[in-house]
C-alpha positions, 0 to 999 in steps of 0.5 A: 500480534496483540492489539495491545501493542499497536491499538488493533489486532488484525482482526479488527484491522480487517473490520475497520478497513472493511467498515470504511471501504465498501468496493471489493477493488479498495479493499483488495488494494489495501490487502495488496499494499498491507502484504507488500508493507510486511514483505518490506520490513524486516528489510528494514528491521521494523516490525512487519505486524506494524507495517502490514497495519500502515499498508492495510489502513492507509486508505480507510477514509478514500470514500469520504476524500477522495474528492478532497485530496487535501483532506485524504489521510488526515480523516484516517489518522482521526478515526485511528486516533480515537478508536486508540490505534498507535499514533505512529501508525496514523502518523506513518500513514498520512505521508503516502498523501504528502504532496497534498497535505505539504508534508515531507517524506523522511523516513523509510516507512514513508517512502515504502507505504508510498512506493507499495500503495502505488505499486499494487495497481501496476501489478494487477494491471500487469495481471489482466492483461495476461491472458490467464489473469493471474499474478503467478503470470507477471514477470518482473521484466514485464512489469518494469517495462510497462512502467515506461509505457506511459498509456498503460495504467495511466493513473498510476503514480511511477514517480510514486512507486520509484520512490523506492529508490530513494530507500535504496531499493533498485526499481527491479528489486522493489518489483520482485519484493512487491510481486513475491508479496502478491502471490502470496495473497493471489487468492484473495486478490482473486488473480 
């Protein structure tokens, strides 16, 4: 990817998200969303380097608003803006906090960053509780009936992550696509 189409190259993406995240648990969900964004595009013919970039930066300012979710996203787009990243990718990013920031999800690109994001935490949670701790472990089926099971992962959003239905991605799929996308990257998410 040239860094002159989008404003950044992976590489710097990396640095970036690095910079601003100093927790090992919020990088690797950054890293866990960007591969669940670029597993995810070319389902919907958008260019998966763009996407990867939205999922691997979407919570870059999380340190500094995480106490003001009203604020979370806004400070991201600013530093993307000023550091000459594509606006639409600041602009794509800013929906997975649309609830707070009184925005209204309308594309594709909204609902997928919102439904991954959210999803990289069931997922993992899925992984600790098996015994070898490993993603190859997880079972879609597993999964998907943890999502009814409101005491586990509580903090995770399911309205959130069936957001994917409103892009037409049936929940079961959306699991293996997120699952698949995962694996992939299970040695640096250390599951």
């Amino acid at each position: 990817m040239s860094s002159a189409k989008w404003g950044i190259n992976q590489d710097e993406a990396v640095a970036l998200m690095e910079q601003y995240l100093h927790t090992e648990s919020m990088r690797k969900h950054c890293v866990a969303s960007e591969a669940i964004m670029r597993e995810l595009a070319p389902r919907f013919n958008a260019d998966p380097d763009m996407w990867g970039l939205i999922g691997l930066l979407h919570d870059v300012d999380y340190n500094d608003t995480k106490d003001k979710m009203d604020q979370h996203a806004l400070l991201t787009e600013r530093i993307l803006l000023e550091r000459g990243v594509a606006g639409e990718i600041a602009e794509a990013i800013k929906y997975h906090n649309a609830e707070n920031l009184g925005l209204t999800r309308s594309e594709p690109i909204h609902f997928a960053l919102t439904a991954a994001e959210t999803m990289t935490g069931m997922i993992v949670a899925a992984a600790l509780v098996n015994p070898d701790k490993k993603l190859s472990s997880v079972k879609v089926k597993s999964v998907k009936k943890r999502m009814k099971a409101k005491e586990f992962a509580r903090s995770v959003n399911r309205e959130h992550i069936l957001l994917c239905e409103q892009i037409g991605i049936p929940l079961e799929e959306f699991i293996e696509i997120s699952l698949v996308a995962m694996c992939k990257i299970s040695e640096r998410m250390g599951l």
